[in-house]
C-alpha positions as CSV (number, residue, x, y, z in Angstrom):
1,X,0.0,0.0,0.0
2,X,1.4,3.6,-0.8
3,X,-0.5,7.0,0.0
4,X,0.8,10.4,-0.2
5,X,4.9,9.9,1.1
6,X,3.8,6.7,2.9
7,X,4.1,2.7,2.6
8,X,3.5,-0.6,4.3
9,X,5.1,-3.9,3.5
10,X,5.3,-7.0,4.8
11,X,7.3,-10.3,3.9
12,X,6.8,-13.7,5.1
13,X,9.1,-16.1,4.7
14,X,10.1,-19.5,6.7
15,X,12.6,-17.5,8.6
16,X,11.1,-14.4,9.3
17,X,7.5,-12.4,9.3
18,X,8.7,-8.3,8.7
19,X,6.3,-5.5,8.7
20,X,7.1,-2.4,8.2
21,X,5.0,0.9,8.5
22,X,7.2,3.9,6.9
23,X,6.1,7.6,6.7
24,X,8.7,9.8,4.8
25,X,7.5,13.3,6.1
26,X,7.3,12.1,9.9
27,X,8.5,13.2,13.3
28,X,10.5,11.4,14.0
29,X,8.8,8.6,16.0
30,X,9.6,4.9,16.2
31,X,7.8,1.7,17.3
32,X,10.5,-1.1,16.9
33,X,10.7,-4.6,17.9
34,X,12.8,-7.1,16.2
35,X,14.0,-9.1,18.6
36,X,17.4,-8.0,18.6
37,X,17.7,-4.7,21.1
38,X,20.8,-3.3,19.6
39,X,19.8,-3.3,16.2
40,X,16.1,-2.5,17.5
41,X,18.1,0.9,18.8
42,X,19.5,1.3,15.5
43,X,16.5,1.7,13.3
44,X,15.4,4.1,16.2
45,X,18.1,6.5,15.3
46,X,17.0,6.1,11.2
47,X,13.6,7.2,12.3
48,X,14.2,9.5,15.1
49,X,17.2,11.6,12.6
50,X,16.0,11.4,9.3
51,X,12.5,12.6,10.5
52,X,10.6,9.3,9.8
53,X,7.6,7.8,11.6
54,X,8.5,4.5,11.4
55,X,7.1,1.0,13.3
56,X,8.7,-2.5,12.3
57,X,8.1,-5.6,14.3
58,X,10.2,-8.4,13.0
59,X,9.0,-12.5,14.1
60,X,12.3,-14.2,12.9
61,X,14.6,-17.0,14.1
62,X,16.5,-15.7,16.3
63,X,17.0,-19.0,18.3
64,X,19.2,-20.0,14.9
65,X,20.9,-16.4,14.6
66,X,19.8,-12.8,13.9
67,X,21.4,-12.9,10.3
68,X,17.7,-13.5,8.5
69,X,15.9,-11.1,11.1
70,X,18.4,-8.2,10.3
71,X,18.8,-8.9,6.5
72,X,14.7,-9.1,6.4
73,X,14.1,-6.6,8.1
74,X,16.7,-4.5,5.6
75,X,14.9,-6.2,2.7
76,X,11.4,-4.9,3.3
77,X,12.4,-1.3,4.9
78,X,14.3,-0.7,1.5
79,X,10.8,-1.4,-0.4
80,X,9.2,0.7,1.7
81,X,11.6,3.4,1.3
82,X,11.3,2.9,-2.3
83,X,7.3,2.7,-2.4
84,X,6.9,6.2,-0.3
85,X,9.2,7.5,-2.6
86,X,7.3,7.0,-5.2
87,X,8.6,8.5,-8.5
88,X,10.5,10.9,-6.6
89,X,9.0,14.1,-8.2
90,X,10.3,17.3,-6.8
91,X,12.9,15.9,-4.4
92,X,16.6,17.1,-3.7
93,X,17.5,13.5,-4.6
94,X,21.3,13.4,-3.3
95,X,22.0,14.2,0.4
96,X,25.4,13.7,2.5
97,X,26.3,13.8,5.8
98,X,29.7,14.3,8.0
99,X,28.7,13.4,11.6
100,X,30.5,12.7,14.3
101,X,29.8,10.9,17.5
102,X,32.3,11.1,20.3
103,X,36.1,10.2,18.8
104,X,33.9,8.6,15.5
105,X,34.0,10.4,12.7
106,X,31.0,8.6,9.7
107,X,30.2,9.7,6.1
108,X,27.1,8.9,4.9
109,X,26.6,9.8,0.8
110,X,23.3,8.7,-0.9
111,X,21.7,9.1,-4.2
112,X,18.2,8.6,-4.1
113,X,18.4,7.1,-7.8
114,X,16.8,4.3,-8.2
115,X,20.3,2.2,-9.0
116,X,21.2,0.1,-6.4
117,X,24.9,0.4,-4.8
118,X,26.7,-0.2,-1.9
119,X,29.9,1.1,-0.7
120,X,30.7,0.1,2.6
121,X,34.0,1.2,4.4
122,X,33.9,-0.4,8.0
123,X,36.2,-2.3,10.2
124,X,34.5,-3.1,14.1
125,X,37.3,-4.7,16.1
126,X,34.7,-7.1,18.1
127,X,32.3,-9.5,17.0
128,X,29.6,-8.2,18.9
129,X,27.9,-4.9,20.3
130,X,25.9,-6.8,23.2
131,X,24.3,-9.6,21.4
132,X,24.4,-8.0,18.2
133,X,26.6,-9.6,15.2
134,X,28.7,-6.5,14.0
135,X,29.4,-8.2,10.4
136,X,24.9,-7.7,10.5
137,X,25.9,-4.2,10.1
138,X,27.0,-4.2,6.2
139,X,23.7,-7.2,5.5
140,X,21.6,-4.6,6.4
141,X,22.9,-1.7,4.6
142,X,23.2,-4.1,1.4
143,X,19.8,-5.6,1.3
144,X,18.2,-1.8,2.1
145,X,20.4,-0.2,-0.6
146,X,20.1,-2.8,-3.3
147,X,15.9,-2.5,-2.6
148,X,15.3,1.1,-1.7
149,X,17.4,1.7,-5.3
150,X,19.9,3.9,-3.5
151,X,23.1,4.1,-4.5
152,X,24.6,4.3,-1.1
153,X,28.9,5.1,0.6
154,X,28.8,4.6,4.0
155,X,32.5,5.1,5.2
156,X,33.7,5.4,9.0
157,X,37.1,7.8,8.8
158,X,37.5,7.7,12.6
159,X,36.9,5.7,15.9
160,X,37.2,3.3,18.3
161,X,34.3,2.3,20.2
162,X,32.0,-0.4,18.6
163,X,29.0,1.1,19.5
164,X,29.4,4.4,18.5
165,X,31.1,3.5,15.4
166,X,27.6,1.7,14.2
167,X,25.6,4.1,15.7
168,X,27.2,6.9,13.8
169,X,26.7,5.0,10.6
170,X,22.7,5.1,10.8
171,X,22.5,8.8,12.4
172,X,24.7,9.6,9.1
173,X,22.8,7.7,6.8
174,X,19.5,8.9,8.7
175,X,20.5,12.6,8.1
176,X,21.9,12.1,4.4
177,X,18.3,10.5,3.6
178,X,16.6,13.0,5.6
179,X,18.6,15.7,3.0
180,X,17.9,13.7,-0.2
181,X,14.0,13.0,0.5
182,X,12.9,17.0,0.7
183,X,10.7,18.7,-1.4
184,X,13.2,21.1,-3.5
185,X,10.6,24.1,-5.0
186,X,12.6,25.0,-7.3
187,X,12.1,21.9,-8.8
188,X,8.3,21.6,-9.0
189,X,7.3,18.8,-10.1
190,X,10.0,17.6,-12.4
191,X,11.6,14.2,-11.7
192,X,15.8,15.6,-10.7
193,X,16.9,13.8,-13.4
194,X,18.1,14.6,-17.4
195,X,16.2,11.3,-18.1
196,X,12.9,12.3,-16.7
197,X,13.0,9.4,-15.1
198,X,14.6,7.9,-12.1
């Protein structure tokens, strides 16, 4: 279902059962429950910094792993990002964001264009941020990139604390979409592209 900047999906599988309710010109609020707490935080900062309402409850296996809950859960937030986009009329399209947090220093670059890519710069030095899986971090980004249609550099330049190091990532990617989603007037209601198409 899409309406105005809005979407809901939801994907059953064997593994998991992922629903996602996404509102692009939000508030910022969050209703999250995955199953995993730390990554349950994480989408609270994509919500709560890119000004998103945003509610995703995620029934997966969890007893195996959280690969499949976190990948999911990526999977069907990028096709929501990409229904409520729409066919992006009017929109700034690119946004980029420098953001520190602490002694971490993230980059965040996205183009909202439709062509799926991921660059992912990240080392964590532990396997685990409580009883999250930090190599999660980069499944996420890749199956939310490859279906929102964002072309998408995530790149940490500084840090040292596991935590804050993923944390920065989302703010950053959070504040870089928040950029590339507005409503550019100078634009009207021309698609940003030579094409005419994204």
């Amino acid at each position: 279902m899409t309406e105005g900047r809005r979407a809901v999906v939801e994907r059953k599988t064997k593994e998991t059962e992922v629903r996602v309710s996404l509102v692009l010109d939000g508030t910022g609020k969050a209703a999250v429950d995955t199953g995993v707490g730390f990554f349950d935080h994480m989408l609270d900062q994509i919500a709560r910094h890119g000004q998103l309402d945003l509610e995703v409850t995620c029934n997966g296996d969890t007893d195996i792993d959280q690969h499949h809950s976190v990948e999911d859960t990526g999977i069907v937030l990028g096709q929501a990002l990409r229904q409520a986009l729409g066919d992006a009329r009017g929109i700034r399209r690119y946004g980029h964001c420098l953001l520190p947090m602490d002694e971490t220093l993230a980059l965040a670059a996205l183009d909202l264009s439709g062509r799926p890519f991921l660059a992912f710069d990240a080392a964590f030095s532990r396997d685990k941020v409580g009883d999250f899986d930090t190599e999660l971090v980069v499944e996420f980004w890749r199956a939310l990139a490859t279906n929102a249609g964002i072309t998408l550099h995530l790149k940490l330049l500084s840090g040292s604390n596991n935590h804050h190091m993923i944390e920065a990532l989302f703010k950053a990617f959070a504040r870089a979409l928040d950029d590339a989603k507005q409503r550019d007037p100078r634009l009207g209601d021309a698609v940003p592209s030579t094409k005419g198409v994204l």
